[in-house]
C-alpha positions as CSV (number, residue, x, y, z in Angstrom):
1,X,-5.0,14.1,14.2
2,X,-2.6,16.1,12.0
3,X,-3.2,17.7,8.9
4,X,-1.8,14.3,6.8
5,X,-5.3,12.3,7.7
6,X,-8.6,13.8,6.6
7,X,-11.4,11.3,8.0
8,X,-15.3,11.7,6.6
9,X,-17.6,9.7,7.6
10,X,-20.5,8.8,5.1
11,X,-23.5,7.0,7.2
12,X,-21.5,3.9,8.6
13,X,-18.5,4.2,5.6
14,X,-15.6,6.4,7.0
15,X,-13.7,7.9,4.2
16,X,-9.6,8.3,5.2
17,X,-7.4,10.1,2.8
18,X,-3.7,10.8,3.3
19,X,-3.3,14.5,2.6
20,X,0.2,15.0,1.4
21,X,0.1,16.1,-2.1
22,X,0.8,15.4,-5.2
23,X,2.6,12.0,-4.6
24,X,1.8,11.4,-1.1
25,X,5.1,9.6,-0.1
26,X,5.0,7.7,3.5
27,X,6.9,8.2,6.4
28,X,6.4,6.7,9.8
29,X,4.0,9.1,11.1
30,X,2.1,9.0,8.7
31,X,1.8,5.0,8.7
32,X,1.0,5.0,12.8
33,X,-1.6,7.7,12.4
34,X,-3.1,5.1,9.8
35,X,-3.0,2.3,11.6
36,X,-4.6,4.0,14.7
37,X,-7.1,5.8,12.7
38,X,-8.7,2.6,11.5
39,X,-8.9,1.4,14.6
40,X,-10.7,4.3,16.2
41,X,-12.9,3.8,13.1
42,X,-13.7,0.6,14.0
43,X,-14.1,1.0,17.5
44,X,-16.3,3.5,16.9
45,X,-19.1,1.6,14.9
46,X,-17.7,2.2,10.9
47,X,-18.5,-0.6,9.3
48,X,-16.2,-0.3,6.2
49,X,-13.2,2.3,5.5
50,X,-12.2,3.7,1.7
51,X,-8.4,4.3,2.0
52,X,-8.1,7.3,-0.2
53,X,-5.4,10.1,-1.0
54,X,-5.7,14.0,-2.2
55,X,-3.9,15.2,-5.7
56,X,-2.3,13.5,-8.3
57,X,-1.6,10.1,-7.3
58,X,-2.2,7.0,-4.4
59,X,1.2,6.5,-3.0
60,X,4.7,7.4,-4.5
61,X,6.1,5.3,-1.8
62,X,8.2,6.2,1.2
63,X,9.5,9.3,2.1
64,X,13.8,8.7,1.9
65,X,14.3,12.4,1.4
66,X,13.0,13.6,4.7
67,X,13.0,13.2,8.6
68,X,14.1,9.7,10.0
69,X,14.5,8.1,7.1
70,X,17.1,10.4,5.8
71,X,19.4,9.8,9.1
72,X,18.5,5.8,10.4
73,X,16.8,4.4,7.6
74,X,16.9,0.7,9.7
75,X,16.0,1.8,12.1
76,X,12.8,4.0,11.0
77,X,11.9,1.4,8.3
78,X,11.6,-1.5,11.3
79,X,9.4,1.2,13.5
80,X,7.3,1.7,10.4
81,X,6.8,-1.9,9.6
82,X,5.1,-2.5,13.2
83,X,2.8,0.3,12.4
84,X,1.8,-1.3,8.9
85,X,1.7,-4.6,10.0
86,X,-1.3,-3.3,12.2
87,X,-3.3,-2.0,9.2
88,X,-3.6,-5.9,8.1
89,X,-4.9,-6.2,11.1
90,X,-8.0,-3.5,10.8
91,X,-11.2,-5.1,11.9
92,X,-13.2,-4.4,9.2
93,X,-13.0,-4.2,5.4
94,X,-11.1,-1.6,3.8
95,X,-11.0,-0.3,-0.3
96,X,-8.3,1.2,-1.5
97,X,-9.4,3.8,-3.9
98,X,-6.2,4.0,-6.5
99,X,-6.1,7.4,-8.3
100,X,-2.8,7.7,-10.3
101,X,0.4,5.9,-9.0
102,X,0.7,3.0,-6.4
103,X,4.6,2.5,-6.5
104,X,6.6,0.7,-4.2
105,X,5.8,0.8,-0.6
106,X,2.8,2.8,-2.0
107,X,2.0,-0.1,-3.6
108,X,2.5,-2.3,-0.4
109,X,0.0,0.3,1.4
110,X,-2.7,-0.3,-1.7
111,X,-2.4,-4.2,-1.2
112,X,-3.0,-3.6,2.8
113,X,-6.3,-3.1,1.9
114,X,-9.5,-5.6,1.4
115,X,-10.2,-4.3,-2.2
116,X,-8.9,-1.9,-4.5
117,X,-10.8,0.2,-7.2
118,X,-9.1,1.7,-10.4
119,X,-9.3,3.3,-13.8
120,X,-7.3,3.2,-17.0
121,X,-5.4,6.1,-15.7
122,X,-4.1,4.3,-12.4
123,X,-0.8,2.5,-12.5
124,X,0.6,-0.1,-10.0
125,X,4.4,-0.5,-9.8
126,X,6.7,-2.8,-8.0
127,X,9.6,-1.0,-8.8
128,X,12.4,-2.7,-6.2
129,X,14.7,-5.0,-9.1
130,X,14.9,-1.6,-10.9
131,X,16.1,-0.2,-7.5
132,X,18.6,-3.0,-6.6
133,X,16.3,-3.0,-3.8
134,X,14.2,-5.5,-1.8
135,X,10.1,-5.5,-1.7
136,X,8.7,-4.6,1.2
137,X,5.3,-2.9,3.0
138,X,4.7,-7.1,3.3
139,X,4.2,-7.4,-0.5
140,X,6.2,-11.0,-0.7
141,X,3.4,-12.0,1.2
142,X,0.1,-9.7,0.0
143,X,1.1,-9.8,-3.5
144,X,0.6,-13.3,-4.1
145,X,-2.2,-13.8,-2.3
146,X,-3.7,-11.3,-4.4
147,X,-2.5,-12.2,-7.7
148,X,-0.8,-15.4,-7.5
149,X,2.5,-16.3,-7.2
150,X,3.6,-16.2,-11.2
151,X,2.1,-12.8,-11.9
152,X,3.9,-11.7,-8.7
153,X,6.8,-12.9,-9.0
154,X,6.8,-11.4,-13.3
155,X,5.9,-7.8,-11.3
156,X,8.5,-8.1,-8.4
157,X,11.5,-9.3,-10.7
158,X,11.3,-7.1,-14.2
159,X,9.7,-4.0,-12.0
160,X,6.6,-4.4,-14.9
161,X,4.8,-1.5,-13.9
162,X,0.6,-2.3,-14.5
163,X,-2.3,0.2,-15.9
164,X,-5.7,-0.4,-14.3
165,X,-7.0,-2.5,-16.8
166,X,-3.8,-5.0,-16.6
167,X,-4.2,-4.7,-13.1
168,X,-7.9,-5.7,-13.4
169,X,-6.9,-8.6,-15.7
170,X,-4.6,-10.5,-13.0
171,X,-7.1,-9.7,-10.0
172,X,-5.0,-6.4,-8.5
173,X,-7.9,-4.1,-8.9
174,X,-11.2,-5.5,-8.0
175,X,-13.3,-3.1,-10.0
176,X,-12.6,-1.0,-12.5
177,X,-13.9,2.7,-13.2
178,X,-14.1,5.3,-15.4
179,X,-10.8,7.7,-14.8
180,X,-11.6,10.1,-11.9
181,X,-14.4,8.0,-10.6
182,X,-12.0,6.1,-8.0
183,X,-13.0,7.3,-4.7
184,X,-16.6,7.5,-5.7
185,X,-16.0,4.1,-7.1
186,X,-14.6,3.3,-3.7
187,X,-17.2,4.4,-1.5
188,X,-19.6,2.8,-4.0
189,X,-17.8,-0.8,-2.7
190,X,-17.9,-0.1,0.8
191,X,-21.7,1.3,1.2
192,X,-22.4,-2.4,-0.3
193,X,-20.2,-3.9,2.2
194,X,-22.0,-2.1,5.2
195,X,-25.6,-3.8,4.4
196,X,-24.3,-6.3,5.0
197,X,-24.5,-7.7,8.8
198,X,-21.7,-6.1,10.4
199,X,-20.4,-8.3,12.8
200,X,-20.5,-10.8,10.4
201,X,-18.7,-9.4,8.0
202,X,-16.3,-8.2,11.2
203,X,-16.1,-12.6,11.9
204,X,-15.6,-13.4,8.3
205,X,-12.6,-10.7,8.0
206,X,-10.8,-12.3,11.3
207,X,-11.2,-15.4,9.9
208,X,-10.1,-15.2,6.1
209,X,-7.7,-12.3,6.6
210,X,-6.2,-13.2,10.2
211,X,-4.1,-15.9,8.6
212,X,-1.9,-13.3,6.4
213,X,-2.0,-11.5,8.9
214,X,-0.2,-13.8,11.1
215,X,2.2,-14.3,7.5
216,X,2.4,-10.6,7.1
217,X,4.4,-10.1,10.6
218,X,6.7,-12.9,9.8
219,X,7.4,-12.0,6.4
220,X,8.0,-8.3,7.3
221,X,11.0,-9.3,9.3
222,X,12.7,-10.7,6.5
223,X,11.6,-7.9,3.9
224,X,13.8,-5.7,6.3
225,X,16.6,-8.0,6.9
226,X,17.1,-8.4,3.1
227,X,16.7,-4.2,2.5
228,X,19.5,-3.9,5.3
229,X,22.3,-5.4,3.0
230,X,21.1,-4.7,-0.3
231,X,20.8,-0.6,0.7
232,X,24.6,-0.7,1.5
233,X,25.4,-2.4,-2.2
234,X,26.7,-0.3,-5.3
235,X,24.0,-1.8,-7.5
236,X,21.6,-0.3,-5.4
237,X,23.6,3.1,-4.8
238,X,24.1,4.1,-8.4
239,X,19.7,2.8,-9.4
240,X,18.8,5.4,-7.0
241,X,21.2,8.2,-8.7
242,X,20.2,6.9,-11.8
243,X,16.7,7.0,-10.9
244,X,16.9,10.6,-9.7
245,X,18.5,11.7,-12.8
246,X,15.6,9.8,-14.8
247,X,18.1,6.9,-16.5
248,X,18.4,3.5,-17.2
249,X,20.4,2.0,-14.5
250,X,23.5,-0.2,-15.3
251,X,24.1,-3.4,-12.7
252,X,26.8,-5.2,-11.4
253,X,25.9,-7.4,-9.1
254,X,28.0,-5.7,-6.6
């Protein structure tokens, strides 16, 4: 295990946290050493998993300044989506403990997960439209199922980005805690979920989560299709610059 995945394990709760400080962007080592962890978790008797991170915030997202992505983004991004469609897959619950930002993929990688606990302080954004990019991590898919389709659609298209309580209004964050309290909030969830009989909570997961799972692995194919073209368009070119230089892209639908 490398030094990007800290695993506790508190009585039948294992506690993962991505270790890569402060915004703990994604890349696609990061996302397969995830998706096996949880399954090694599982297999090995955990009856519940808190997805957490160390420093500042959840998930910035993925990693497009480094590695792979810097030199075959397609390519990379199609690798990584195999390896995320397998955390949907986990065979037993996981809570998302959601400390400062869940943006983008990170985002994606926050609605992965069973549950998610915030605070005030946390902030969930979809930022793609603002990107003149396309959603992905499977969020056309988990996004709606978590919030519906008109409060999905009203993040996806204005890149609205959420505090904790908004989030907790529309049914993003499950519970809501006092700032700093997330991963203890977290861990609070899943020692409730493991009293409860664990292989059937394990049958009640397959059988209310296996169906988006099923969706997410369709849906991820055309999440990368639609990135392919709109990465190569100007709109998209000059919101990343913009972005980077912290100002208000201008669009032309070209």
């Amino acid at each position: 295990m490398s030094g990007d995945v800290l695993v506790e394990h508190h009585d039948h709760v294992a506690l993962v946290s991505i270790n890569r400080p402060p915004a703990n962007y994604f890349n696609f080592p990061l996302i397969a050493e995830l998706a096996a962890t949880f399954t090694e978790l599982a297999d090995g008797g955990a009856r519940a998993i808190v997805l957490a991170s160390e420093g500042k915030h959840f998930c910035a997202g993925a990693d497009f300044a480094h590695g792979e992505m810097t030199q075959d983004r397609s390519a990379t991004s199609a690798k990584l989506y195999r390896e995320a469609m397998k955390l949907f897959r986990a065979p037993v619950p996981v809570v998302a403990a959601v400390q400062g930002s869940a943006v983008g993929g990170g985002l994606g990688l926050a609605c992965a997960a069973d549950f998610r606990v915030a605070s005030s302080a946390s902030r969930f954004h979809a930022n793609f439209s603002m990107l003149g990019f396309h959603q992905g991590f499977a969020l056309s898919e988990s996004l709606p199922s978590i919030v519906g389709q008109q409060h999905a659609l009203d993040m996806l298209y204005t890149s609205r980005r959420l505090d904790g309580v908004a989030a907790h209004h529309i049914g993003l964050a499950d519970r809501l805690v006092e700032p700093g309290q997330e991963r203890n909030g977290a861990l609070d969830y899943a020692h409730e979920i493991a009293r409860a009989a664990p292989l059937a909570v394990r049958s009640m997961k397959a059988t209310l989560r296996g169906g988006l799972a099923d969706r997410v692995e369709t849906v991820l194919e055309r999440e990368l299709s639609e990135q392919d073209w709109l990465w190569q368009t100007e709109d998209s070119k000059a919101a990343i610059e913009a972005n980077l230089r912290r100002e208000q892209p201008t669009f032309h639908a070209r």
